[in-house]
C-alpha positions in Angstrom: 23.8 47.8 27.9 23.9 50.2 31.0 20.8 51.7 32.1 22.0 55.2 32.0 23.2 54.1 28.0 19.8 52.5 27.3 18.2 56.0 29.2 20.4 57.9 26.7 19.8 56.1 23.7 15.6 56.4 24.7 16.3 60.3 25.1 17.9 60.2 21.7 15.2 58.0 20.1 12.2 60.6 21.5 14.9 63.1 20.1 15.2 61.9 16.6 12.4 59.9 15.2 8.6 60.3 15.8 6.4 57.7 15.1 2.8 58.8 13.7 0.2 55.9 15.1 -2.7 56.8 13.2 -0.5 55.9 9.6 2.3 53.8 10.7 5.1 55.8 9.4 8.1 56.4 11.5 10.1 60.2 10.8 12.5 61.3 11.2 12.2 64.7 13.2 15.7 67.2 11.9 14.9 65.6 8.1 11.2 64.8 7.5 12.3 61.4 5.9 9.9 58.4 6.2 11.9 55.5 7.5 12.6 51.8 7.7 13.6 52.5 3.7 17.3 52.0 4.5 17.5 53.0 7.7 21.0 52.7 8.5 22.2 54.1 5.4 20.0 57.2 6.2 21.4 57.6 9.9 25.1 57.2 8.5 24.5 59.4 5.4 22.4 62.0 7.0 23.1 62.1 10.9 27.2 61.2 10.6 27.5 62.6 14.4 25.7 59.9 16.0 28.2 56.9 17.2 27.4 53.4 15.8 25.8 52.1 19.1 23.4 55.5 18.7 22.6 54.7 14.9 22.2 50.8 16.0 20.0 51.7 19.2 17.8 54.0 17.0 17.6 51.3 13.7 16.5 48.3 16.6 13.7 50.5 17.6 12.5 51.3 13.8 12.0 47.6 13.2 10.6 47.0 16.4 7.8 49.3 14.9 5.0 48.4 12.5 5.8 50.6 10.7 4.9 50.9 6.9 7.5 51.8 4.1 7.0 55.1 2.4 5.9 53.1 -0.8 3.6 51.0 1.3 2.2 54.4 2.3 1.7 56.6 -0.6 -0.1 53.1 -1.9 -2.7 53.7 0.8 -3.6 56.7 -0.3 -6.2 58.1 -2.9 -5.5 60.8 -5.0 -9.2 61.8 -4.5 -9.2 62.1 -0.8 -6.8 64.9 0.6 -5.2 63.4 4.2 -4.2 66.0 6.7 -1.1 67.1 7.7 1.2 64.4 9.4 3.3 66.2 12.0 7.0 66.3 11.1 6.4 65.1 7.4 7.3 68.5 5.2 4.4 68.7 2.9 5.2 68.1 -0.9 3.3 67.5 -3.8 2.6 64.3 -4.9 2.5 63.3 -8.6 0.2 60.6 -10.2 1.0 59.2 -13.5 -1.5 60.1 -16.0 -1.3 56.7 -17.9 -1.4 54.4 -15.2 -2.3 56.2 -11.5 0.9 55.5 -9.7 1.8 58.1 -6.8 5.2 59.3 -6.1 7.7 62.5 -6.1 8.9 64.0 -8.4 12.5 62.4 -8.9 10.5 58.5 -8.7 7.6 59.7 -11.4 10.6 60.7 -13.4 12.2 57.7 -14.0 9.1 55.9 -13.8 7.6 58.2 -16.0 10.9 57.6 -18.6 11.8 53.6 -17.7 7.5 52.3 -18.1 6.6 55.2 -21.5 10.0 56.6 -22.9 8.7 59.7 -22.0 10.9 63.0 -22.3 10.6 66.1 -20.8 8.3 67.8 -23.4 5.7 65.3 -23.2 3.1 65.5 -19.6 2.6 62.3 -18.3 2.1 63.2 -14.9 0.1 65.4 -12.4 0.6 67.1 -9.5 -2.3 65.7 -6.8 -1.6 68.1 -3.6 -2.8 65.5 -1.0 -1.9 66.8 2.3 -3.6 70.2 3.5 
């Protein structure tokens, strides 16, 4: 690689992803998606304009991070302590399962919720645990 095309992809990679030190998690900045989950499904699905040497440039530098998957993350949390605001992550609710404490969104609790309990919409066997302020 040139250096004015490794300079371009480094512009790009300040440009697209931020990496928060303090918890590990790499973001995507014009999303708010917590990456390596699939990361060059995300960049293909998501961010179609950027050519296959930028998607490749910016997936090499997500793996070169330590950076924790968003499951990894939400089980180093505590449903008891609220964490501050991580820059570039939208804030959303979190739900914990009332039967056995996982933490996820709404869409995993859902199926986890249905798949673990056979649980339909009527019944509540989740709660919403706000844990960013």
């Amino acid at each position: 690689m040139t250096a004015a095309k490794d300079s371009d992809i480094k512009e790009l990679i300040n440009s697209i992803l931020h990496y928060d030190v303090l918890n590990n998690l790499a973001i995507c900045r014009p999303c708010g998606t917590v990456l390596p989950k699939d990361i060059q499904s995300h960049f293909r699905k998501h961010h179609n304009a950027l050519s296959n040497q930028e998607r490749q440039g910016l997936c090499n530098h997500v793996q070169g991070l330590n950076a924790q998957t968003p499951e990894a993350f939400l089980q180093s949390i505590s449903a008891d302590i609220p964490i501050p605001a991580i820059k570039h992550l939208p804030v959303h609710d979190i739900l914990q399962c009332d039967v056995c404490g996982l933490l996820g969104g709404d869409t995993k609790m859902l199926i986890h919720c249905q798949s673990e309990y056979e649980w339909t919409k009527s019944q509540g066997t989740f709660y919403i645990v706000v844990l960013m302020k």
